[in-house]
C-alpha positions in Angstrom: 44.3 -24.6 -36.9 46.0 -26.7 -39.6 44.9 -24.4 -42.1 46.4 -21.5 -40.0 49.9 -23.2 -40.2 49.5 -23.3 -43.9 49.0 -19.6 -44.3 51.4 -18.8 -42.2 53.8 -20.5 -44.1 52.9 -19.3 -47.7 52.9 -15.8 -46.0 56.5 -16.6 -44.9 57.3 -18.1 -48.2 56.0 -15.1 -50.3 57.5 -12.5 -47.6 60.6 -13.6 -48.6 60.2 -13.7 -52.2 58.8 -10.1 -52.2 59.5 -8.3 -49.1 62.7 -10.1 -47.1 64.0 -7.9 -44.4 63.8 -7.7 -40.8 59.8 -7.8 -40.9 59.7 -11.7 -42.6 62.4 -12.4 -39.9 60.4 -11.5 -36.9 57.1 -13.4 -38.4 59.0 -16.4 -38.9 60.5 -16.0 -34.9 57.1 -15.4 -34.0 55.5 -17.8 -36.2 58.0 -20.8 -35.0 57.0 -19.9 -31.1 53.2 -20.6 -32.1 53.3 -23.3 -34.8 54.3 -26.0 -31.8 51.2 -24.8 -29.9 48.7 -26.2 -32.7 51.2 -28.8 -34.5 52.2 -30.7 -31.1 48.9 -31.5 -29.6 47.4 -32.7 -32.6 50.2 -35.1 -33.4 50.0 -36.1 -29.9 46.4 -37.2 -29.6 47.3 -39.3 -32.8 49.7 -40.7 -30.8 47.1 -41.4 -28.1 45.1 -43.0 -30.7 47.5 -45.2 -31.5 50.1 -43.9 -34.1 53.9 -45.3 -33.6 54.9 -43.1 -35.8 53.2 -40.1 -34.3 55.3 -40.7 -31.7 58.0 -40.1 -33.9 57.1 -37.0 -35.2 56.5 -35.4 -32.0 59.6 -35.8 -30.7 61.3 -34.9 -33.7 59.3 -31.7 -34.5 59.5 -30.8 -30.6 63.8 -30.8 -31.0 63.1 -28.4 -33.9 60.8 -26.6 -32.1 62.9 -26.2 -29.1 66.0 -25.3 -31.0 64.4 -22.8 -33.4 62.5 -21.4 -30.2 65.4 -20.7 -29.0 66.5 -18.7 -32.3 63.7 -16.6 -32.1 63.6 -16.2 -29.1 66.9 -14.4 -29.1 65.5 -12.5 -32.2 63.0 -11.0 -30.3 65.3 -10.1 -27.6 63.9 -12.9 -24.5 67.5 -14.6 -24.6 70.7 -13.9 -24.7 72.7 -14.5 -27.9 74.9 -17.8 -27.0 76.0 -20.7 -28.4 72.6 -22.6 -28.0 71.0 -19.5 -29.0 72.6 -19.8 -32.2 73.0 -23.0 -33.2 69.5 -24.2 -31.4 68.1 -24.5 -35.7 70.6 -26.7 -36.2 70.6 -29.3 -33.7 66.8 -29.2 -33.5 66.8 -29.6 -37.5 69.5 -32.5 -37.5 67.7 -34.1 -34.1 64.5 -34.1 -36.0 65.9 -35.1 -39.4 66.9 -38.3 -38.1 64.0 -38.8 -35.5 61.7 -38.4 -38.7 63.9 -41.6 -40.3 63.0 -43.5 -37.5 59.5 -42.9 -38.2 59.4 -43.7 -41.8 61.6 -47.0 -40.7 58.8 -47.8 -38.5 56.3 -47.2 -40.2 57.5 -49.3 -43.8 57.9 -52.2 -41.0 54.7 -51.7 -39.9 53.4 -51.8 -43.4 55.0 -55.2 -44.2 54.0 -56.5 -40.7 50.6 -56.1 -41.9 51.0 -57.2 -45.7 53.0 -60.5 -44.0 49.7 -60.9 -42.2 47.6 -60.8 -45.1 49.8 -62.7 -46.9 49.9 -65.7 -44.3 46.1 -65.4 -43.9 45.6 -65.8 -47.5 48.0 -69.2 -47.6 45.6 -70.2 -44.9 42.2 -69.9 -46.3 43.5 -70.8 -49.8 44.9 -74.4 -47.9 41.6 -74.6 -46.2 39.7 -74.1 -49.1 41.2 -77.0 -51.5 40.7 -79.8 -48.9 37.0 -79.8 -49.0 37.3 -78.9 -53.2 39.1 -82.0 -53.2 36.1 -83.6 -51.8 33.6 -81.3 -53.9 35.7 -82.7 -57.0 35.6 -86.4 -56.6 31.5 -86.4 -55.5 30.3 -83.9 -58.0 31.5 -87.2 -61.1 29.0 -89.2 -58.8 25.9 -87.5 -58.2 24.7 -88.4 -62.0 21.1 -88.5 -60.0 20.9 -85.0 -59.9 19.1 -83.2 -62.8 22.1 -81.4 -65.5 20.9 -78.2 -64.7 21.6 -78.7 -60.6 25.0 -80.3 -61.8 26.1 -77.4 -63.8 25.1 -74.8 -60.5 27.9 -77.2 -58.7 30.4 -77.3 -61.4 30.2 -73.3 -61.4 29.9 -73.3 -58.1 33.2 -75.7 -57.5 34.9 -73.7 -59.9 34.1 -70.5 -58.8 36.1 -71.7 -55.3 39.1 -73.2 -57.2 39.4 -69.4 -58.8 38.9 -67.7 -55.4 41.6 -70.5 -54.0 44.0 -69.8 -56.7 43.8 -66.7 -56.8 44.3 -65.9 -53.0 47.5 -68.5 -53.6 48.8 -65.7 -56.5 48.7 -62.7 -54.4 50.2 -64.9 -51.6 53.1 -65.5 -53.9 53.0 -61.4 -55.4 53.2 -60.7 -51.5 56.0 -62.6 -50.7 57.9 -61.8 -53.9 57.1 -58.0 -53.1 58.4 -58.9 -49.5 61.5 -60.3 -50.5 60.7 -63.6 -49.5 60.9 -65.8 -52.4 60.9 -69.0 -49.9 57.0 -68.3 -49.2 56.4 -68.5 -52.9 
């Protein structure tokens, strides 16, 4: 259906290059009552599935929708020309112009929610990481009982942690710096 949409709207763009006229103009009425049919119920079942800004988009695109309906439909003679008639493009358009901002505000803020997330998660495990390498540190220069081979396996090992832990603390701080929070750094 998607892929439907998309040749309907490079015939719509090359019908205008090479053959504009009354013909392109009654495809695109015609086009613009059917596109909503497929668009709208696929953008609301990702609403359904959980998409904020799906929610976004469907409102938007249904105030173009409805104002350019009403365009074409007044191009193929079911409405009267009026003032809704012919302005409905323009409303709908600016409606869903800044409906669609909405979206994309919501969504970046949904983006840092979740890199904040990450971020605080990270500080966590890298804090409750070093505690017990603290602990790893100051036995492992005691257990001189162990054979040099089993020692090294828990230097590496010990090590291994402190560059997991510091590097967990480093994308912490990228994250916040990318954030804009320099006080989490």
């Amino acid at each position: 259906a998607l892929d439907a949409i998309v040749a309907g709207d490079s015939f719509l763009i090359l019908g205008g290059i090479f053959h504009p006229g009354q013909f392109v103009n009654h495809f695109t009425s015609l086009f613009i009552s059917i596109a909503p049919l497929i668009v709208l119920p696929i953008s609301l079942r990702c609403m359904y599935l959980g998409s904020r800004a799906a929610g976004y988009y469907v409102i938007a695109f249904g105030c173009f929708f409805l104002g350019s309906s009403t365009h074409a439909a007044r191009d193929l003679g079911w409405l009267p020309q009026n003032f809704a008639t012919e302005n409905g493009p323009y409303w709908g358009s600016a409606a869903e112009m800044i409906l669609l901002s909405l979206g994309l505000a919501s969504r970046i803020k949904q983006k840092l929610e979740e890199q904040i997330a990450v971020s605080t998660l990270a500080s966590q495990v890298a804090h409750d990481i070093r505690s017990p390498l603290a602990a790893l540190d100051s036995v492992i220069k005691d257990v001189l009982q162990l054979p040099e081979e089993k020692r090294i396996i828990v230097r590496s090992a010990v090590s291994r942690i402190h560059d997991i832990a510091n590097d967990l603390i480093g994308k912490n701080r990228e994250l916040t710096a990318a954030a804009g929070n320099p006080e989490g750094a």
